[in-house]
C-alpha positions as CSV (number, residue, x, y, z in Angstrom):
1,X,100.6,-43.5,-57.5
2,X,104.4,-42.7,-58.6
3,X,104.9,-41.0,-61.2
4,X,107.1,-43.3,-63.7
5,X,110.5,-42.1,-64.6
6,X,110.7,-41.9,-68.5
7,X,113.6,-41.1,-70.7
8,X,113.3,-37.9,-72.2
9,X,112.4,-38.7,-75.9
10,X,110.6,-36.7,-79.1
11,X,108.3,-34.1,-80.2
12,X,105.7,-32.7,-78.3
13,X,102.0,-32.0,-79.1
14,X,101.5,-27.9,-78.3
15,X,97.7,-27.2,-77.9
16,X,97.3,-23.3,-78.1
17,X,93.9,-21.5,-76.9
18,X,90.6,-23.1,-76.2
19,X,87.7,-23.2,-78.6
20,X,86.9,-22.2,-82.7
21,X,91.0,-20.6,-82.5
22,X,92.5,-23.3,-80.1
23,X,95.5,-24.2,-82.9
24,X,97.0,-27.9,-82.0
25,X,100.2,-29.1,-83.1
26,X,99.8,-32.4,-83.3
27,X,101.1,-33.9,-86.3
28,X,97.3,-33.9,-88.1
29,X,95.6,-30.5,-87.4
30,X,98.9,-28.4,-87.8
31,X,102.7,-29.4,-88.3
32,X,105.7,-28.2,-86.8
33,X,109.0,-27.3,-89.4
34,X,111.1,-28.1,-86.4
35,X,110.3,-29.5,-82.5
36,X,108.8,-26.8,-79.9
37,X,110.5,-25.8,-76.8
38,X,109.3,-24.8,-73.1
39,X,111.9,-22.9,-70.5
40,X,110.7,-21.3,-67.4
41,X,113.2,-19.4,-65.5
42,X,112.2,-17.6,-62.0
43,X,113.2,-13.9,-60.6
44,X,115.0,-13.4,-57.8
45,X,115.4,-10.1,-55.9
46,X,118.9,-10.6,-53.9
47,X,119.2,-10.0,-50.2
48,X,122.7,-8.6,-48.7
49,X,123.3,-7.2,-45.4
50,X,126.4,-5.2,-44.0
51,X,127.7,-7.6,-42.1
52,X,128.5,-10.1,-45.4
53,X,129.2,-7.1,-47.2
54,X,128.1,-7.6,-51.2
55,X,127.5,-11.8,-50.5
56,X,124.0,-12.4,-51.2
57,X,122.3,-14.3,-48.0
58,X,119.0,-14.7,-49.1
59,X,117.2,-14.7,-52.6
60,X,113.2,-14.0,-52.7
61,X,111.0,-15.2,-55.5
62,X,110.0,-12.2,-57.6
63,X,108.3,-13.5,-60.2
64,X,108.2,-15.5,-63.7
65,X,109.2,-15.4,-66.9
66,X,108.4,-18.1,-69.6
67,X,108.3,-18.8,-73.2
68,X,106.7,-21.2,-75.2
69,X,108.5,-21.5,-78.6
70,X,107.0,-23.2,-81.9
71,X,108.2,-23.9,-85.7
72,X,105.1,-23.5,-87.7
73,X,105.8,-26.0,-91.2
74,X,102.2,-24.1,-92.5
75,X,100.6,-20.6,-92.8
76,X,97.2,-19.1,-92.7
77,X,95.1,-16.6,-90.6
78,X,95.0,-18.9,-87.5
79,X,98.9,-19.1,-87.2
80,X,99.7,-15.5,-88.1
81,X,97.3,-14.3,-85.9
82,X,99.1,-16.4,-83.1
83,X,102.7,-15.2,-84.2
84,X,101.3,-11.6,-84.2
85,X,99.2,-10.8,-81.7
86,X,98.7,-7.3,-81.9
87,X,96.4,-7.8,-85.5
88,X,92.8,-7.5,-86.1
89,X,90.7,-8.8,-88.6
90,X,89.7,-6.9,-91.8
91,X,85.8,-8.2,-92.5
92,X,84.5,-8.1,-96.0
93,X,81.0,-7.6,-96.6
94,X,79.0,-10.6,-96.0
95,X,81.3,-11.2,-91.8
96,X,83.9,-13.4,-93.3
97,X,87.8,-12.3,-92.7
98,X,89.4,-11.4,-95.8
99,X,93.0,-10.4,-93.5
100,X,94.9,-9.2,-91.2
101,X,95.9,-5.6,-90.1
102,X,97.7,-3.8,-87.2
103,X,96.0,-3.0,-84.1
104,X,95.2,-0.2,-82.4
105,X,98.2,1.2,-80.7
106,X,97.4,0.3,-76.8
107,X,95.6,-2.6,-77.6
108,X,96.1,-5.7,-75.3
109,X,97.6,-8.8,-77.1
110,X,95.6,-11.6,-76.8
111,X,96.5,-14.3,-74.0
112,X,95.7,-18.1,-74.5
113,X,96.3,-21.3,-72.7
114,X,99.0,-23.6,-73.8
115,X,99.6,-27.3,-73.0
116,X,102.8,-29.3,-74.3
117,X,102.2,-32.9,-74.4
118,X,104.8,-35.5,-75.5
119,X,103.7,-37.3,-78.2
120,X,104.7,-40.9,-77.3
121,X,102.4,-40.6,-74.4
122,X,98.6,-41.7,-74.8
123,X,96.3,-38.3,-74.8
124,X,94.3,-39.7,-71.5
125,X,98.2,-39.7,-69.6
126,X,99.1,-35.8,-68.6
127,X,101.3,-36.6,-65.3
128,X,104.2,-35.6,-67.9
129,X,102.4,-32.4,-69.2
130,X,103.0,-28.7,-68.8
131,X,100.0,-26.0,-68.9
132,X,101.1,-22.2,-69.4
133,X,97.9,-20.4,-67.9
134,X,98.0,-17.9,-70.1
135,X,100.9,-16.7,-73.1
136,X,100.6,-14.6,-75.8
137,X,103.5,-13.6,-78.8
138,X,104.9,-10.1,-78.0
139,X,107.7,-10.5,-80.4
140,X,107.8,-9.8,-84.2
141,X,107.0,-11.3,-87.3
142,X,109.2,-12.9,-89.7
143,X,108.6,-14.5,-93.4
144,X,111.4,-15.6,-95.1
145,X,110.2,-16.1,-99.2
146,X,113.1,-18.4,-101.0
147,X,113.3,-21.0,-103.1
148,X,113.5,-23.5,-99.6
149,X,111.4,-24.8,-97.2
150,X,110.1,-21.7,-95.0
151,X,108.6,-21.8,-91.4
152,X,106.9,-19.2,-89.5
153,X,109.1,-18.6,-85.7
154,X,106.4,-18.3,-83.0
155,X,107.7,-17.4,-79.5
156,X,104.7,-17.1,-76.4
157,X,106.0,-15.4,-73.6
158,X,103.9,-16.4,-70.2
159,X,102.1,-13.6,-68.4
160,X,99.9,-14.1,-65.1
161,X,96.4,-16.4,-65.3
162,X,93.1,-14.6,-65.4
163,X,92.3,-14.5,-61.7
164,X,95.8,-14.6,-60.4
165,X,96.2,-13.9,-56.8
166,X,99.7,-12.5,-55.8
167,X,99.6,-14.0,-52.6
168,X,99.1,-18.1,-53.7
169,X,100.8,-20.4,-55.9
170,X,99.8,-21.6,-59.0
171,X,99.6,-17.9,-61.1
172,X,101.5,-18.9,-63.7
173,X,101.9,-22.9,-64.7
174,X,101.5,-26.6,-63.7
175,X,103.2,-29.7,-64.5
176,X,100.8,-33.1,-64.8
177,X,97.1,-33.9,-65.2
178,X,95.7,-31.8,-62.0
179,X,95.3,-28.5,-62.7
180,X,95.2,-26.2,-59.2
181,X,93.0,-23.9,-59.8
182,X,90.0,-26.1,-61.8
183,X,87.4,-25.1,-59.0
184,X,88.2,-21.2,-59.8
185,X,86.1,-19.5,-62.3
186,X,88.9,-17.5,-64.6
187,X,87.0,-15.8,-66.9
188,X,87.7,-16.5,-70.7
189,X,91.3,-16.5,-71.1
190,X,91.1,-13.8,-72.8
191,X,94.9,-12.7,-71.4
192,X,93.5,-9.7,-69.9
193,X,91.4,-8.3,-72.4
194,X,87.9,-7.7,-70.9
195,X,85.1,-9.3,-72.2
196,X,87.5,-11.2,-75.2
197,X,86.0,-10.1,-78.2
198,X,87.7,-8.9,-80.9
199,X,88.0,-5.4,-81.5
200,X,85.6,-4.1,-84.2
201,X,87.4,-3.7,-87.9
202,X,87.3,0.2,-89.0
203,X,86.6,-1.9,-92.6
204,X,83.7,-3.8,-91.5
């Protein structure tokens, strides 16, 4: 079936990781301070030959890069362990999490999948959605504290999927309901970091 052509309208629903810390923007779990944004932009390595001199005659895809960015309205251990992803729990006594610290300096930040959905479409219709395999924040952390509505600036930059294979498609993101790589077991998405645990808390 075709896909229908719709005029580009509104704010998106951003669904972030899978599970107990998936995190949905969605106008009822969480709420965004301003509307998200998506841009994809692919490498090239250039091509030039002597007989063209410096005039590029062929470009090759490289790569990816990709960020996902969100305006977070509200703030609590979810959220800034999404905007900081280099943190680790600090446990009290009885397991619960009383904060937040730095991690331990080569630690792997923490990868998770990310769908933007627009929000005038019905959940069940995805032909219009984008999946991010896996994204993780690699940028820093800022709180502004005035007498003014604040937000919390989270930017996901989009790294390979868990199981990636150089030589295929599909390594990186998809755009509609069919994801490309359903039948293919991809670990955790975990982003890379083993078995996707969190590191034990020196203060546990």
């Amino acid at each position: 079936m075709a896909e229908n052509k719709e005029y580009i309208f509104g704010i998106a629903d951003i669904e972030i990781g899978e599970g107990e810390d998936k995190i949905n923007f969605d106008g009822k779990d969480y709420l965004q301070a301003e509307g998200g944004s998506l841009s994809l932009t692919p490498s090239y390595a250039e091509i030039t030959v002597a007989d063209f001199g410096e005039t590029v005659v062929q470009r090759r895809l490289t790569g990816w890069e990709g960020q996902v960015t969100i305006s977070a309205a509200q703030e609590d251990a979810k959220i800034l362990k999404l905007a900081l992803a280099s943190t680790e729990p600090i446990t009290s006594t009885d397991g619960g999490e009383e904060g937040a610290m730095d991690a331990r300096i080569g630690s792997k930040p923490q990868g998770r999948r990310v769908r933007v959905h627009p929000r005038y479409l019905p959940d069940s219709v995805r032909e219009m959605d984008w999946v991010i395999y896996n994204a993780a924040a690699t940028e820093g952390f800022e709180r502004a504290f005035d007498a003014e509505q604040g937000n919390i600036e989270i930017t996901l930059n989009m790294m390979p999927r868990e199981g990636f294979n150089a030589s295929e498609p599909g390594n990186f993101f998809y755009r509609g309901g069919t994801d490309p790589n359903a039948d293919e077991d991809n670990g955790n998405d975990d982003g890379g970091n083993g078995d996707g645990g969190e590191e034990e808390s020196p203060n546990s």
